[in-house]
Structures are given as structure tokens and as C-alpha cells.
NUMARNU-335175 format. One line per 8 residues: number of its first residue (from 1); their letters; for each residue x, y, z of N, C-alpha, C. Coordinates in steps of 0.02 Angstrom, whole numbers, padded with zeros to 5 digits. Example, Ala and Ser with C-alpha at 12.3 -4.5 7.8 and 13.67 -1.06 7.14 Angstrom:
2
1	as	00660:-00284:00390:00615:-00225:00390:00660:-00165:00390 ~ 00642:-00112:00354:00684:-00053:00357:00645:00002:00394
This chain:
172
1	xxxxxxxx	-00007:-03814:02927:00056:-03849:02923:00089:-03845:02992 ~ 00115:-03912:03006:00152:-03898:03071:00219:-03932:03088 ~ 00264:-03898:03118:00339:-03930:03093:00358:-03948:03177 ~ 00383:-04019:03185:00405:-04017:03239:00471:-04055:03250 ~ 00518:-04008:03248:00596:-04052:03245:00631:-03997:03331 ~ 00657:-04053:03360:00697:-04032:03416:00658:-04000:03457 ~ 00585:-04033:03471:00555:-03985:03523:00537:-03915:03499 ~ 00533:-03905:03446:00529:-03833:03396:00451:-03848:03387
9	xxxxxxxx	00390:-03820:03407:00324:-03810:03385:00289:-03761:03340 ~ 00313:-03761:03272:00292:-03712:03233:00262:-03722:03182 ~ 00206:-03680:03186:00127:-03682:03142:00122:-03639:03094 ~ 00104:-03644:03038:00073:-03592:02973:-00009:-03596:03014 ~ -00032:-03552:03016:-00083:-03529:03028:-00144:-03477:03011 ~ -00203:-03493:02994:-00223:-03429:02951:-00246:-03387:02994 ~ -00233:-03340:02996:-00236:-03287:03072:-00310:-03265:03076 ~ -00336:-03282:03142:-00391:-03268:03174:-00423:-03184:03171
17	xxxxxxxx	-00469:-03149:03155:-00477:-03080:03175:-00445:-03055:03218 ~ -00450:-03098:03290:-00435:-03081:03347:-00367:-03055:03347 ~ -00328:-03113:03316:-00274:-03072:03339:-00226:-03019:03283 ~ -00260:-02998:03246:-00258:-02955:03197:-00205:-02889:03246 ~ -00196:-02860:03304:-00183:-02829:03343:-00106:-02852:03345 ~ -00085:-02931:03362:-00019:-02924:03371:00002:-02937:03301 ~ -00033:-02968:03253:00013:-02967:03171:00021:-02894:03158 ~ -00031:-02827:03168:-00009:-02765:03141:00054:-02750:03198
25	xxxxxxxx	00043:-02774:03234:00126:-02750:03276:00202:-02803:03235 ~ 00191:-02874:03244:00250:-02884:03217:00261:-02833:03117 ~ 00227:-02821:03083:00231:-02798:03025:00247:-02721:03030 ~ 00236:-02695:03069:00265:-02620:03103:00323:-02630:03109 ~ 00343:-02662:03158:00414:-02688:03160:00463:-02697:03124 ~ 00427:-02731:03078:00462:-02790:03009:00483:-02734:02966 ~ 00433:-02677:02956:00443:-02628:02909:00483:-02564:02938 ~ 00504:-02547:02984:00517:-02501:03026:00578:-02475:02993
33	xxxxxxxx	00632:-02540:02954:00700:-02507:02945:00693:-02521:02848 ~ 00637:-02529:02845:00624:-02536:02760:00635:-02466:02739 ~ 00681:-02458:02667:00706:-02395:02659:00651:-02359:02641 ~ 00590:-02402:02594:00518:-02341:02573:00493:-02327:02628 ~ 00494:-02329:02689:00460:-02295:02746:00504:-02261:02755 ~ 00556:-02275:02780:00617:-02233:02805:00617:-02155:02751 ~ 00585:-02156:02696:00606:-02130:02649:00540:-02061:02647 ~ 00494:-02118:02659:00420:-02087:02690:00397:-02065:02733
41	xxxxxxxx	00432:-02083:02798:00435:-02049:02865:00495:-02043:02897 ~ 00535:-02014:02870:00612:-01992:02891:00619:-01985:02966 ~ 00572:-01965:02995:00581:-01922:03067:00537:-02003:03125 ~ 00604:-02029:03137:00586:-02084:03184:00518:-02121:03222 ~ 00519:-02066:03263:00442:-02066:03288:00369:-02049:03240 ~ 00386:-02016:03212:00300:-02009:03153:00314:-02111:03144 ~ 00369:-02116:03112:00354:-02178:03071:00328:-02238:03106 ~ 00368:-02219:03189:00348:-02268:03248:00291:-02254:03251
49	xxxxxxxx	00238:-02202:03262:00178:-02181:03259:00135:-02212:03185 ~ 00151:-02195:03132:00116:-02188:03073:00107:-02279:03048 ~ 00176:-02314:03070:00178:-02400:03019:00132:-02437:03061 ~ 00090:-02414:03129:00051:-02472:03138:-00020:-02454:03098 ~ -00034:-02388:03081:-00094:-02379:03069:-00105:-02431:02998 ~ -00037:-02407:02946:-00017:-02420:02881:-00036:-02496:02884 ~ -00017:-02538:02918:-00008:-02626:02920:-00089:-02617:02928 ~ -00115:-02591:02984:-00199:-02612:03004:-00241:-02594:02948
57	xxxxxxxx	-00222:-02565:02924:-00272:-02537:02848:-00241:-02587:02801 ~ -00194:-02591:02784:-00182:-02680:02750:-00204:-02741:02764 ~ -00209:-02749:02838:-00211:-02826:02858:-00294:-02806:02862 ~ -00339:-02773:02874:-00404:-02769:02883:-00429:-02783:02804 ~ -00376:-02741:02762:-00425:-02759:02696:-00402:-02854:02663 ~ -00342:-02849:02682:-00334:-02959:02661:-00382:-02969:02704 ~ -00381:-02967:02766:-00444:-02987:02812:-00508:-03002:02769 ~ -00528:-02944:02735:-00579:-02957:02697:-00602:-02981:02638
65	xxxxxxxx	-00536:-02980:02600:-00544:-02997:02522:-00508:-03055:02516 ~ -00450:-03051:02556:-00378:-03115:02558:-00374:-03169:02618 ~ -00331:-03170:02612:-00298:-03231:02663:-00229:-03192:02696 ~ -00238:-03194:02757:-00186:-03209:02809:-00149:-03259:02844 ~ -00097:-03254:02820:-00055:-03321:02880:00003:-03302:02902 ~ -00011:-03324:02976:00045:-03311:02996:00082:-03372:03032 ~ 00154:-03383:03059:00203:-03416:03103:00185:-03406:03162 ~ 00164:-03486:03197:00156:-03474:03262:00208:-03501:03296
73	xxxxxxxx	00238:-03498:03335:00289:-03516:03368:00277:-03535:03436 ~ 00245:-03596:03454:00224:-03613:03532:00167:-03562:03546 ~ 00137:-03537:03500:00073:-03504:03515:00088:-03420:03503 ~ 00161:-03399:03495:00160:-03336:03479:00175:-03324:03404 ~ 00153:-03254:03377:00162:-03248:03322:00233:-03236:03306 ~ 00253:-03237:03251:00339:-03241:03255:00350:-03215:03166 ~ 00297:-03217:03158:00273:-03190:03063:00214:-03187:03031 ~ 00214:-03146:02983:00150:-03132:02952:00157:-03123:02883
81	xxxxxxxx	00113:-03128:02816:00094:-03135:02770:00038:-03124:02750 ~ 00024:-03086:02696:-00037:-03044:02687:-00045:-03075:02587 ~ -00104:-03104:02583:-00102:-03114:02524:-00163:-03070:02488 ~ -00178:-03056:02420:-00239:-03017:02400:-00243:-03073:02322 ~ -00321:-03102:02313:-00335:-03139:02267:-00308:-03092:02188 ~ -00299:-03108:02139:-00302:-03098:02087:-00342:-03046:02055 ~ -00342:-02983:02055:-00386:-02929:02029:-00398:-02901:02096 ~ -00347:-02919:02149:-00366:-02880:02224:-00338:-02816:02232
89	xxxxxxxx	-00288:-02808:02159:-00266:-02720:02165:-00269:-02703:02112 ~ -00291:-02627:02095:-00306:-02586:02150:-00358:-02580:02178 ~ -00363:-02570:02248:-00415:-02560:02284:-00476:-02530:02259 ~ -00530:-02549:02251:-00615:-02554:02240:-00600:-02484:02254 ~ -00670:-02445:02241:-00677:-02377:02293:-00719:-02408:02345 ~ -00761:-02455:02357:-00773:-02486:02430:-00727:-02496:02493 ~ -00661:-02511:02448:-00618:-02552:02499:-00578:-02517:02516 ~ -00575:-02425:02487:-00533:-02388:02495:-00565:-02336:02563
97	xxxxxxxx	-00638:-02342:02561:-00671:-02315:02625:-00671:-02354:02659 ~ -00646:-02429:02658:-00655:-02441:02741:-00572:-02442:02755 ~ -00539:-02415:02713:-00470:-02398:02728:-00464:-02355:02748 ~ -00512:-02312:02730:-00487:-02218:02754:-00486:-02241:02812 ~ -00500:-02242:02883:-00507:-02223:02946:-00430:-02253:02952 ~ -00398:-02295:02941:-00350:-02299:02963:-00287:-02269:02914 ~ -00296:-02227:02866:-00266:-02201:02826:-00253:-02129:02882 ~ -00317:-02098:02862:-00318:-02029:02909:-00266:-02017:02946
105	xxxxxxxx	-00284:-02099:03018:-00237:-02097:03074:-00154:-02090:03051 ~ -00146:-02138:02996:-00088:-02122:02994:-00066:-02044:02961 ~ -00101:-01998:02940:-00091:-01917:02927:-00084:-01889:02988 ~ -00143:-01904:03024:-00138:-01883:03089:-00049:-01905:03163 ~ -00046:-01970:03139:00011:-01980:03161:00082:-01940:03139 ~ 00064:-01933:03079:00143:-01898:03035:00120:-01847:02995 ~ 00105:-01793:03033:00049:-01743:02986:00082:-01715:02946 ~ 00177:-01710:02947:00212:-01688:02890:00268:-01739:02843
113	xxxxxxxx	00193:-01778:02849:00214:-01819:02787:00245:-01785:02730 ~ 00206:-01757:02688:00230:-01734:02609:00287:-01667:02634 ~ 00275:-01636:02684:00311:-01569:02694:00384:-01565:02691 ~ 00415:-01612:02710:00489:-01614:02694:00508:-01657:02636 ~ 00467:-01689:02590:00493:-01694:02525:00464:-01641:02467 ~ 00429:-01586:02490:00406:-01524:02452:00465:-01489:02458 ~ 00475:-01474:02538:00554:-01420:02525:00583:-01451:02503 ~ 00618:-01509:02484:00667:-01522:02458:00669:-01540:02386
121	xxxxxxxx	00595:-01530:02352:00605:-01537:02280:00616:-01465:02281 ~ 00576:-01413:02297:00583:-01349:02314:00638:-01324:02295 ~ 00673:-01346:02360:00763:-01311:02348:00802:-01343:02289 ~ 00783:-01393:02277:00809:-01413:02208:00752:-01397:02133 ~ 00721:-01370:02144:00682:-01324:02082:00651:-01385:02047 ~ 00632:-01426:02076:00592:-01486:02043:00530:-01485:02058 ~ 00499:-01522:02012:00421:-01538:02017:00391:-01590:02040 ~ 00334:-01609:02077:00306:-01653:02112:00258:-01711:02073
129	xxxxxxxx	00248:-01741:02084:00207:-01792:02023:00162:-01823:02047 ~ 00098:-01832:02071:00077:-01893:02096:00007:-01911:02062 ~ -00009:-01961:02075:-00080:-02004:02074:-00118:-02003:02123 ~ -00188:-02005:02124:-00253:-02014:02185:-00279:-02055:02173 ~ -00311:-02104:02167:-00392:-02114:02161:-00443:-02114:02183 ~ -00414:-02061:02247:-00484:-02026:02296:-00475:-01973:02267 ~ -00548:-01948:02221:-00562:-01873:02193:-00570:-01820:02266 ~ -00592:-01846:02333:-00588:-01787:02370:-00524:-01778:02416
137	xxxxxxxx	-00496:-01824:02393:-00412:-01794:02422:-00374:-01730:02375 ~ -00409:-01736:02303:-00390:-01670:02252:-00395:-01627:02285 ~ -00437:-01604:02325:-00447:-01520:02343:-00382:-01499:02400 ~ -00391:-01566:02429:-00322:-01564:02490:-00238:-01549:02441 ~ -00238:-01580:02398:-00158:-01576:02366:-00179:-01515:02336 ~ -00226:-01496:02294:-00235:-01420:02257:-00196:-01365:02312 ~ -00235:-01366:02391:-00201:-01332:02429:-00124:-01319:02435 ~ -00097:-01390:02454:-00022:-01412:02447:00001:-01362:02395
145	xxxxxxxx	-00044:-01335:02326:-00008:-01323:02271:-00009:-01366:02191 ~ -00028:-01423:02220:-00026:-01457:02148:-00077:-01441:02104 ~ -00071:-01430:02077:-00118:-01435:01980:-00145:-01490:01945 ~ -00217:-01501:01933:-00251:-01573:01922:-00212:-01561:01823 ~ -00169:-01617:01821:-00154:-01615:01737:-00212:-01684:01723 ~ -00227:-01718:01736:-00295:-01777:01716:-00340:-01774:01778 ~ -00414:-01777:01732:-00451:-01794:01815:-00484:-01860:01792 ~ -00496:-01901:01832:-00542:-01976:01825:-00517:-02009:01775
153	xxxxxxxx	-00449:-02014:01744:-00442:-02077:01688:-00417:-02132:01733 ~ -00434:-02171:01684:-00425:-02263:01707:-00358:-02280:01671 ~ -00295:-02303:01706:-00252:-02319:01670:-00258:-02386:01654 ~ -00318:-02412:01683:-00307:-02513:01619:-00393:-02512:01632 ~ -00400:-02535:01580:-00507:-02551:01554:-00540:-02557:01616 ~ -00579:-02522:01632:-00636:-02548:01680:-00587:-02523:01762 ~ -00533:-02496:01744:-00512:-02494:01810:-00556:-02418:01854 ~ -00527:-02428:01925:-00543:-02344:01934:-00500:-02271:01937
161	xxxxxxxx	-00564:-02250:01919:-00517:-02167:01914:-00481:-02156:01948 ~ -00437:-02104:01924:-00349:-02088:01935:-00357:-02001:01931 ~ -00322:-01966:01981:-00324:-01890:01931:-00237:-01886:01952 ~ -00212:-01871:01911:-00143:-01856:01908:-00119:-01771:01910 ~ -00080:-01769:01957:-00071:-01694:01988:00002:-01683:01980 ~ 00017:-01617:01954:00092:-01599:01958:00090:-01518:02014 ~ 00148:-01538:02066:00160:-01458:02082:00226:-01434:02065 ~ 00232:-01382:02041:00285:-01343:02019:00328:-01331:02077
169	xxxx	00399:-01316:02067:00427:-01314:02124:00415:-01208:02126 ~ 00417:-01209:02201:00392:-01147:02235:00475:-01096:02256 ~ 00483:-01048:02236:00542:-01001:02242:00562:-01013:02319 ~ 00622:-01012:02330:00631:-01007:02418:00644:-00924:02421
């Protein structure tokens, strides 16, 4: 699609591999002051560090399963859109290993991710709740503290396994 009013040159475009590099930057961006990151990486820089990995492990898997388009604006990108076909979530366990590598990075970027919402269920004597559906990330949260309450159920037919973990909140 291409719109041209007042000398304005702007394209819907289905984004090339190539430039897969500047869409994970404008979507870093885009998400930077979104309150679930903000909420997820409180501490400025992790999140400046951690939201490009987050977008590249998204836009690599539409890359593969979906469609990308983005706004070109005289040839620069100016927006992006990430679509996933119909039964595209949740992620395969195929599509979740070629996610890890850019998952990791983002641990590695913000390595205390979970650590300041532990103390603070902590100091408020609450308990932690979560879902996996990577069975070898279990041994990593067991550490953290959490307790496997389900291992491998499917919450809808045919889907994939889930192990659901609670940690107790820890005395200060």
C-alpha cells in the first residue's frame, strides 16, 4: 500500500530479513515507557539493555511463522507490526529453542530480573506464582525457591506442557 498526499511517501511494507535490525530497534523504543516492562525491568538501563533482545526473539519468530509489516516513510522505518497466524500461540517447543538464544541475552542483560519482585513479595509475606513451559528452566526457579505444584499439564487439548510453581514468601 502506498499513500501519497503533500509530497508525504508512505509505504506498508512487508519487512525484508534484512532489515529486521532497525524494526527490533524502533519496537525497543515503542515499548520502553510500556508500564509491563517498566514493571519488569524497573531499573532503566537493564530494560534499555534487555527490550532489544525481547523484540528480536519476537520479530525472528513472525519472521518465521507470520508476517511482518512495517511503515516506510521515504525509505525509513517509522513502524512495525508483528502478526502470528491462528494457532501461532503458544509457542511450539521448536519455536521456543530458536527463541532461547535471544531469551538468555535478555537474562543476561537484566540478570535481576525476578530479584526485586521476590523481595518485595517477601517483605509483604506473599507468594509467587508462575508458569514454564520449558521443563529445564524448573531446576533454575526450584533454586530461586519455588515448589513444582503441577509438572507437564496442558491447559487446552493437545497443547504443550506447563509446570506451575509456587514460592512461599521467605522471612526477612
Amino acid at each position: 500500500m502506498v499513500i501519497k498526499e503533500a509530497g508525504v511517501d508512505l509505504r506498508v511494507i512487508e519487512l525484508p530479513g534484512d532489515r529486521l535490525p532497525e524494526a527490533v530497534g524502533i519496537l525497543a523504543r515503542s515499548f520502553y515507557a510500556n508500564p509491563n516492562f517498566i514493571d519488569l525491568f524497573p531499573d532503566e538501563e537493564a530494560r534499555v539493555r534487555a527490550l532489544p533482545h525481547v523484540q528480536r526473539a519476537c520479530l525472528r519468530d513472525a519472521l518465521g511463522v507470520g508476517r511482518i509489516y512495517a511503515a516506510s516513510l521515504g525509505g525509513q522505518l517509522v513502524g512495525v507490526a508483528a502478526w502470528l497466524p491462528p494457532g501461532g500461540f503458544p509457542l511450539s517447543p521448536q519455536r521456543q529453542l530458536r527463541a532461547a538464544p535471544d531469551l538468555a541475552r535478555v537474562l543476561a542483560a537484566a540478570p535481576r530480573l525476578l530479584e526485586p519482585v521476590l523481595a518485595r513479595a517477601d517483605e509483604a509475606g506473599q507468594p509467587c506464582y508462575l508458569e514454564t513451559m520449558t521443563e529445564r528452566n524448573v531446576a533454575w526457579y526450584l533454586r530461586l525457591g519455588f515448589e513444582v505444584r503441577s509438572a507437564g499439564i496442558s491447559f487446552a487439548p493437545g497443547g504443550p506442557p506447563n509446570w506451575t510453581m509456587l514460592r512461599r514468601p521467605r522471612p526477612r
